[in-house]
Residue, then its C-alpha position, 0 to 999 in steps of 0.5 A: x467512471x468516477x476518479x480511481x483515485x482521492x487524495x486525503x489531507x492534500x495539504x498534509x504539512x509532514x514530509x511522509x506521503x502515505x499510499x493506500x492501493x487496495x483502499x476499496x472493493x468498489x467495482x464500477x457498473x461499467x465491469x459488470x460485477x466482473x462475475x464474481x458472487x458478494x463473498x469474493x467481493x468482500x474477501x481479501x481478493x478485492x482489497x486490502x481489508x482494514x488497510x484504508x482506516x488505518x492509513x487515514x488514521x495515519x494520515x491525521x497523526x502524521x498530517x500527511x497526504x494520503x493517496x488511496x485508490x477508490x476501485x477493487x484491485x481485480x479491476x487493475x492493481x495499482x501497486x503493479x505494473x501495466x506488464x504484470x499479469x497480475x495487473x488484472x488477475x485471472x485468479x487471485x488466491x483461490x477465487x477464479x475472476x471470470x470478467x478477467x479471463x482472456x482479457x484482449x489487448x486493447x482491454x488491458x490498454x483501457x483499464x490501464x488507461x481507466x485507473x492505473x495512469x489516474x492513479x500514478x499521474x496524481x502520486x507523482x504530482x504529490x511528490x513532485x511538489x516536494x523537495x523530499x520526503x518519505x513514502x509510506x504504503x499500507x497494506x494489509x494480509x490474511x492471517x492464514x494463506x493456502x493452510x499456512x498461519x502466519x504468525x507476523x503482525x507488521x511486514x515491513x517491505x522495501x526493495x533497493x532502498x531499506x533505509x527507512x525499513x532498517x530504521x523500523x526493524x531497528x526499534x520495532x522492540x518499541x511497538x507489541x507487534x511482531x514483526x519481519x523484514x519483507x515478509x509476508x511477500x518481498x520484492x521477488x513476489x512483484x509487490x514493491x512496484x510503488x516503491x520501486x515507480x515513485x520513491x527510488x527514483x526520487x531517492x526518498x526513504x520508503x517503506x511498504x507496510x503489510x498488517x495482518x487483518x485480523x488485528x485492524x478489524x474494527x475501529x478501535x483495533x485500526x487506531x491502536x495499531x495506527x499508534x503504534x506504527x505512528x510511534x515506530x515511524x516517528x522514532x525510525x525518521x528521527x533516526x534516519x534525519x540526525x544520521x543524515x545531519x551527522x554525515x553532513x558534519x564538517 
């Protein structure tokens, strides 16, 4: 099987480090398609639709590295532990996963092998070649789940750390987007792993991005919506860097 994992603008100058997990729906021929029809495949089960062109925009706007994962999340979730059932979904929303049902122990232990430990191994190495930074994910979400419209356009995520998350909301009357705190999921729906793995333990500011997918469908709507949160971003770490130099003040 090939990297489950690339590394984008590795040599990205800006202190943000942006991650991409559900980049792609690609299924390697080794999982068998997993036993799931081209609709699946292509929905919102699979990846993160429009997530991955907005985090390359990001990534020449910023400069920054971008870790993005190159495998479907129904193979293994890289924003999710080795532990967590939904690793390796038996149903994901309203589509049954038949080459994830049952999967014996030692299968979970290969896929873990397979994408996970790659992917983790190369983000730490990203991170741990700088003194400190900032992490930023990208995601994206439906604009109806199970009925329910959701009228949120930006979700900005954090768990234990809401520093830079804080920033963000502080100044979100900057950007036309409407946004929320740890919506449309939060830290108890188990989606901060990222966050919790690799920056809180570093104690770099973070945040996890969620953007509706109908607002990033093609190309032009992925580089106004990347401006934007360009632009919300750069205000959010201005802020959080002077607060840092002022409580540094003698």
């Amino acid at each position: 099987m090939d990297s489950p994992v690339r590394v984008h603008n590795e040599d990205g100058a800006s202190p943000i480090v942006l991650v991409c997990e559900h980049a792609s729906n690609h299924i390697p021929p080794i999982y068998d398609g997993l036993g799931i029809d081209a609709a699946t495949a292509m929905s919102h089960a699979a990846y993160d639709p429009g997530a991955f062109p907005v985090a390359k925009h990001l990534s020449a706007l910023f400069d920054a590295p971008l870790v993005a994962g190159t495998v479907s999340r129904l193979i293994y979730d890289c924003n999710r532990p080795p532990e967590a059932p939904s690793a390796m979904p038996e149903r994901s929303e309203r589509f049954v996963i038949a080459g994830n049902q049952g999967l014996s122990e030692s299968e979970r232990a290969a896929r873990v092998e397979a994408v996970y430990r790659p992917f983790e191994r190369t983000l730490d190495r990203l991170l741990d070649a700088r003194p400190d930074g900032f992490l930023v994910t990208v995601h994206s979400f439906t604009p109806v789940f199970n009925g329910v419209s959701r009228e949120v356009e930006l979700g900005i995520l954090h768990d234990a750390d809401s520093r830079l998350a804080d920033a963000m909301l502080a100044s979100a009357d900057t950007i036309s987007l409407r946004t929320g705190r740890n919506v449309p999921y939060g830290p108890e729906d188990g989606v901060t792993h990222t966050l919790v793995r690799h920056a809180l333990p570093r104690r770099w500011p973070n945040v996890m991005l969620e953007i509706r997918n109908d607002l990033i469908a093609d190309g032009s709507a992925q580089r106004r919506i990347a401006d934007q949160i360009h632009a919300l971003a750069v205000i959010a770490m201005s802020q959080l860097q002077s607060d840092t130099e002022q409580r540094g003040r003698p």
